[in-house]
Steps between C-alpha positions, in 0.01 A plus 500: 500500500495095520257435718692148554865552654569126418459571180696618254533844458311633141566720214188728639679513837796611364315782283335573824830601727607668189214716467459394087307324301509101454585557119795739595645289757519217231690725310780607756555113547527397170879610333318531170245722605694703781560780283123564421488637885698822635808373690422663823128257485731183418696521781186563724342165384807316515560628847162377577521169363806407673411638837177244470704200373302518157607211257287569143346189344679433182256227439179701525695749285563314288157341469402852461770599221576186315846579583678279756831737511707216494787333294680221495837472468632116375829436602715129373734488821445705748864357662661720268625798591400683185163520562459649832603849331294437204229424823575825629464740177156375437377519829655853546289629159189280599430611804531840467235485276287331765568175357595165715716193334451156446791315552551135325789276503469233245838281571534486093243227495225570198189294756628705793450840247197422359307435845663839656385685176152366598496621861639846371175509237323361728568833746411730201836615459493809258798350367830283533849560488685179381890424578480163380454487097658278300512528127238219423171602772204341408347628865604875381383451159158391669461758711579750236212377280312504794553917540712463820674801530920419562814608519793352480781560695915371446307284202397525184330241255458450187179565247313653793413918514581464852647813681799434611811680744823273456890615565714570228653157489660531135713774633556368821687169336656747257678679759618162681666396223681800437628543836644190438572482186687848599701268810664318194239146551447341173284201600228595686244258649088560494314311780156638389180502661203292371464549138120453522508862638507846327820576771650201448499458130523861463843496710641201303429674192662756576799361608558284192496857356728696682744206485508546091525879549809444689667254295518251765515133504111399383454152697111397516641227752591811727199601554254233756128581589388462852137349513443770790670860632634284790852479675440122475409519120811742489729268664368203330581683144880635598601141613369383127719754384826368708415153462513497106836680504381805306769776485324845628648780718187681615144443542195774428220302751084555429448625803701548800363193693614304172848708615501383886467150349871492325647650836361205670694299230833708532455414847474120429770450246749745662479752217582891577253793380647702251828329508357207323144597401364844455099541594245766383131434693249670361194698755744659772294313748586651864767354644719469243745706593574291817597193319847354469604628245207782496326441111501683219157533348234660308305755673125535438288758677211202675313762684432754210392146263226443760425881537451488133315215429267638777463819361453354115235235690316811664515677116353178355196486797419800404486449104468136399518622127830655530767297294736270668852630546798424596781663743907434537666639809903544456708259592883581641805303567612479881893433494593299814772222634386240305648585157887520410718486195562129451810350594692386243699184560 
């Protein structure tokens, strides 16, 4: 046993109370391995370790294996409410393959990125999860010449065989504009999110779409880009709207913050939502529902897009060769307060 006590306790002492061999009590503490061992012997050495306090040193492991069983995850803004699901789904598949997470908020600043990227590598991540791609990425495009292995996550870009697990935003807008298209609105308003980004263009594209499809009044002027998926930017886009007079009876928002923004300007210029402006958000954050009137938005399952760009990381760990791919997860239409036939004066 260790001969110290004020030291901490040892793989060999934890073989020891187990009565096995150093080698198989690696194995019943390693997820990946656990299987190798009879389950009745796993839960021997794990009963072991824990009665002794035993830690196991990922760093000497990884010394050892080349392999630091770590990720990172890169997150733009970790303020909104998005993420923390997406957080959740990739640390529930992770570590249940005995892997820990790396967690990086860049505040949408490319210096701020770049130097978090580094401290990642510099960890010897086995690989990174990034929330933060924008269409044009020199940093991504360098680190994919460089053999980094990545996934992306809510993003896509372009000319990069990057795996990627994104919504199904196309639909999503699709079925906005129906629902009100369906409510009898004929001049819809787009407050989209930053066009620089797969989500944001992708949305506005969309919508331009699903506007023709429905024979509805096609205004470019209707639809304003917010420079970030911010109430602010959202609030600062619907007042453009109001101030230049343009005639529009709903609004389909980029994101549901971009949403919370044009209640804040209801609020200011005494407008009612739906009476006089119909709102579709577009996540299903949480509290939606609580909101006065509770939104109508686009649902898209967070947790299973971080679950699966775990699991397609984990796939791409263990074959670097395997071609990139990419993943849509459905998108459905949550019907709440916030949308109304328009009233006709």
């Amino acid at each position: 046993m260790n001969a110290n006590p004020s030291s901490p306790p040892t793989l060999r002492d934890v073989a020891e109370a187990a009565g096995v061999h150093t080698a198989t009590a690696s194995r019943a503490l390693n997820p990946k391995t656990r299987q190798q061992i009879s389950a009745e012997t796993a839960r021997r050495v794990m009963r072991a370790a824990e009665s002794l306090g035993y830690q196991p040193n990922s760093v000497a492991r990884s010394l050892k294996t080349s392999r630091s069983a770590t990720v990172g995850l890169v997150i733009p803004d970790l303020t909104n409410p998005l993420f923390p699901p997406i957080v959740r789904g990739v640390e529930s598949v992770l570590e249940s393959e005995g892997y820990n997470v790396w967690i990086v908020n860049t505040d949408n600043d490319a210096e701020r990125e770049r130097a978090k990227i580094e401290s990642l590598r510099s960890r010897q991540v086995e690989g990174l999860i990034v929330a933060t791609a924008r269409l044009e990425h020199p940093l991504l495009r360098q680190l994919h010449e460089q053999g980094v292995t990545m996934v992306l996550v809510n993003r896509q870009v372009e000319d990069l065989p990057i795996p990627a697990v994104t919504g199904d935003d196309a639909t999503g807008i699709t079925l906005a504009v129906r629902h009100l298209a369906e409510l009898g609105h004929t001049s819809i308003a787009h407050l989209a999110g930053p066009l620089g980004t797969s989500t944001g263009r992708l949305r506005a594209r969309a919508f331009r779409h699903a506007v023709r499809d429905h024979e509805l009044r096609d205004d470019p002027a209707l639809t304003v880009e917010c420079a970030y998926w911010s109430e602010h930017d959202g609030a600062a886009a619907m007042r453009s709207l109001l101030d230049d007079r343009r005639d529009f009876t709903a609004v389909v928002a980029g994101n549901d913050l971009i949403a919370l923004g044009c209640y804040d300007v209801f609020a200011e210029r005494g407008l009612s939502c739906p009476s006089d402006i119909s709102v579709i958000g577009f996540n299903d954050m949480p509290f939606l529902d609580k909101l006065r009137p509770p939104l109508t938005t686009v649902a898209v399952p967070h947790h299973e897009l971080g679950a699966e760009a775990a699991r397609m990381l984990l796939d791409c760990i263990g074959d670097p060769s395997r071609p990139a791919r990419s993943l849509l997860l459905p998108a459905t239409l949550v019907v709440r307060g916030s949308t109304a036939p328009p009233i006709t004066h």
